[in-house]
C-alpha positions in Angstrom: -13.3 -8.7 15.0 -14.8 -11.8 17.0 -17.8 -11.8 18.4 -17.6 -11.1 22.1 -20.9 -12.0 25.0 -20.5 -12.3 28.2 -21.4 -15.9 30.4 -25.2 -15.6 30.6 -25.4 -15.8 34.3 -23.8 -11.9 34.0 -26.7 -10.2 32.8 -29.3 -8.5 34.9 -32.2 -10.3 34.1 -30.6 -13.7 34.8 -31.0 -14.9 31.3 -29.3 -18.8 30.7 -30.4 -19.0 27.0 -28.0 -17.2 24.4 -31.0 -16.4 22.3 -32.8 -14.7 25.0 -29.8 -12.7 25.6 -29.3 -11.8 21.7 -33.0 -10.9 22.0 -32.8 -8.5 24.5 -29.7 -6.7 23.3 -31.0 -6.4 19.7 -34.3 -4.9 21.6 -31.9 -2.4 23.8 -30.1 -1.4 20.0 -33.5 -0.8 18.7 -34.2 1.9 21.3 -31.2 3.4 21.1 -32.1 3.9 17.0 -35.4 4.9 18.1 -34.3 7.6 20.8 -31.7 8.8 17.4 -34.4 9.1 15.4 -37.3 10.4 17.2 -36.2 12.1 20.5 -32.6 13.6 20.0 -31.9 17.4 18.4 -29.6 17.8 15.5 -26.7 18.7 15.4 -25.7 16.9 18.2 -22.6 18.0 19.9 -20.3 15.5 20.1 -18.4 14.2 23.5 -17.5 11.1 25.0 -20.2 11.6 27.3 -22.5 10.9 24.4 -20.9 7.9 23.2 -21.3 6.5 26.8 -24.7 7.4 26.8 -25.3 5.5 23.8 -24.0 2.2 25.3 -26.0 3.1 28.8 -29.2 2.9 26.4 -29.1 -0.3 25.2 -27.8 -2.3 27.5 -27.9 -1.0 31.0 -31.1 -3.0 31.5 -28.9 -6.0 30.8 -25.5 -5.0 32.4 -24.5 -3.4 35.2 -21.3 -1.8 33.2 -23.4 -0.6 30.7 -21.8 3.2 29.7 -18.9 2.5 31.9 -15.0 2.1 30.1 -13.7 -1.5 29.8 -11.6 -3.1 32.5 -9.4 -5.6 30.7 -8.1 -6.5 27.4 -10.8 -8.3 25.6 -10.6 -10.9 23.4 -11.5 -9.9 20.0 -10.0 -12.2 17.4 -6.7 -10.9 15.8 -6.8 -7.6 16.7 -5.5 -6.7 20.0 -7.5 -3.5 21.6 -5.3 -0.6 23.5 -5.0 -1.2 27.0 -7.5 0.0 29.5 -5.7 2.8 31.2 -5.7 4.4 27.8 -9.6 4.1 26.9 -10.6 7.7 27.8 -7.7 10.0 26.8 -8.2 7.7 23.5 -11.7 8.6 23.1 -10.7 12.3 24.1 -8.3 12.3 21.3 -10.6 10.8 18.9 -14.0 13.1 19.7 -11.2 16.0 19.8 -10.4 15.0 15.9 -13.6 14.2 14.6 -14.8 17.7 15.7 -12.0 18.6 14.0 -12.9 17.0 10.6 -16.4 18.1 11.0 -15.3 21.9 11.0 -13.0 21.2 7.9 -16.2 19.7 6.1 -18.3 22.4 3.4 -21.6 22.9 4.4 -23.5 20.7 2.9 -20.9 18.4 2.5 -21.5 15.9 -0.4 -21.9 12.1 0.4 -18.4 11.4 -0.5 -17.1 13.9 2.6 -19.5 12.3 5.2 -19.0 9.3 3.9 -14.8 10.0 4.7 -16.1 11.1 7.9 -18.5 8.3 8.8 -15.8 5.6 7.7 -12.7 7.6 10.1 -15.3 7.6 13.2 -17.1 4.3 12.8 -13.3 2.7 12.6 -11.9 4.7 15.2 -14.6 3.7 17.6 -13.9 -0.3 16.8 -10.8 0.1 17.2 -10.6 1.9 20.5 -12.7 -0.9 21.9 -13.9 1.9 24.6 -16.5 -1.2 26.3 -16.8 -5.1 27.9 -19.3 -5.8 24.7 -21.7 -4.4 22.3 -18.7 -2.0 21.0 -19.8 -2.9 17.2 -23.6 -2.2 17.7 -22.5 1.1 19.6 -20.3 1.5 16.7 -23.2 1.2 14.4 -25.5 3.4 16.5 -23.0 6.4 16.8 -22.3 5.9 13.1 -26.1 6.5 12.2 -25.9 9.3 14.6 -23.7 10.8 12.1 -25.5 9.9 9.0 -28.7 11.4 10.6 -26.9 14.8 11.6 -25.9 15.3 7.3 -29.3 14.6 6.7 -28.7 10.8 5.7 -30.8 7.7 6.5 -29.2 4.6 8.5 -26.0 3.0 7.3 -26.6 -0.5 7.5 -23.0 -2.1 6.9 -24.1 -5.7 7.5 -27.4 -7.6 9.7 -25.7 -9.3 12.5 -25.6 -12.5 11.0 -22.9 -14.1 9.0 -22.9 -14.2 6.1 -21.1 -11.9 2.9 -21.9 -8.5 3.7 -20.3 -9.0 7.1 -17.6 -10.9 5.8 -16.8 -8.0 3.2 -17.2 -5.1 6.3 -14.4 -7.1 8.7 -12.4 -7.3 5.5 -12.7 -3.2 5.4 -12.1 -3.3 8.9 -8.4 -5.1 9.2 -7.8 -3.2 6.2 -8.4 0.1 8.3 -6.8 -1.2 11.1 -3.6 -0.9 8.0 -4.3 2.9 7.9 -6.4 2.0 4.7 -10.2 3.7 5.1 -10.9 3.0 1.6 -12.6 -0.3 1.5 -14.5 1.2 4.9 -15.8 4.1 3.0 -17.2 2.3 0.2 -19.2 0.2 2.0 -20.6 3.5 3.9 -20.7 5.4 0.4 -23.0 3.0 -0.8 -25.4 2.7 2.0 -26.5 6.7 2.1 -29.1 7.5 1.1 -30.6 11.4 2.0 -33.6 11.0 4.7 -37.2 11.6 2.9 
């Protein structure tokens, strides 16, 4: 997946410098984690509403089509997103089957299960491509969602910059985008750890 920011002069605060903008998206992300953590009731139910909400969050101090579906095709390396028309029934298919997976699951699942589940949503959601930007860190944020509602800390997959860890989750990623969730839910697998 490339990474994906709009021209500077398209952000609500008028920021020209990249760094500023990174700044204040990171800052919108961190809210978002906050507002998981701190203000939101588990279990959540889950709806395309909420994944909208997410994205509304962090960045509708920034953007103007923060929370709102994706107009165009965007440019994303490789991988070639579904068209636009298709965003919501998409995202009503995909809530529709990870409800779905969620009742199959024990209760309490073990960290193998959630992890399966984590990997399907977090890759589903990437590869959906619902928004104009900030579809990984949304991505990330639902995921943690998730982890949080089995009683699991953060999944950090990789920090933003480049480097192997990153490298290693894209790999997952095109190999998911093959129908192969495996690599995916290793990575996750590895990163859960039960919340003190």
């Amino acid at each position: 997946m490339g990474h994906y920011t709009d021209a500077p002069e398209d952000n609500l605060l008028g920021l020209t410098d990249k760094e500023a903008l990174n700044e204040q998206e990171a800052l919108g992300v961190a809210t978002v984690e906050r507002y998981l953590l701190e203000e939101l009731d588990y279990p959540v139910a889950l709806s395309v509403g909420l994944l909208q909400e997410l994205h509304r969050r962090a960045f509708s101090h920034l953007y103007n089509w923060a929370g709102q579906w994706r107009r165009t095709v965007p440019n994303v390396g490789a991988y070639l997103p579904p068209p636009a028309a298709r965003v919501p029934q998409l995202l009503y298919e995909f809530i529709d089957e990870l409800r779905h997976r969620q009742g199959l699951l024990p209760s309490p699942p073990n960290t193998t299960q959630v992890a399966a589940l984590l990997a399907y949503a977090h890759h589903q959601f990437v590869a959906i491509h619902p928004f104009t930007n900030g579809n990984g860190r949304t991505a990330r944020l639902f995921t943690n969602l998730l982890a949080y509602s089995y009683g699991y800390q953060e999944v950090v997959l990789y920090q933003r910059e480049v480097g192997e860890a990153r490298t290693h989750y894209l790999a997952a990623i095109r190999q998911a985008d093959d129908y192969d969730l495996r690599s995916l839910q290793q990575l996750i697998s590895g990163q859960l750890r039960p919340l003190d």
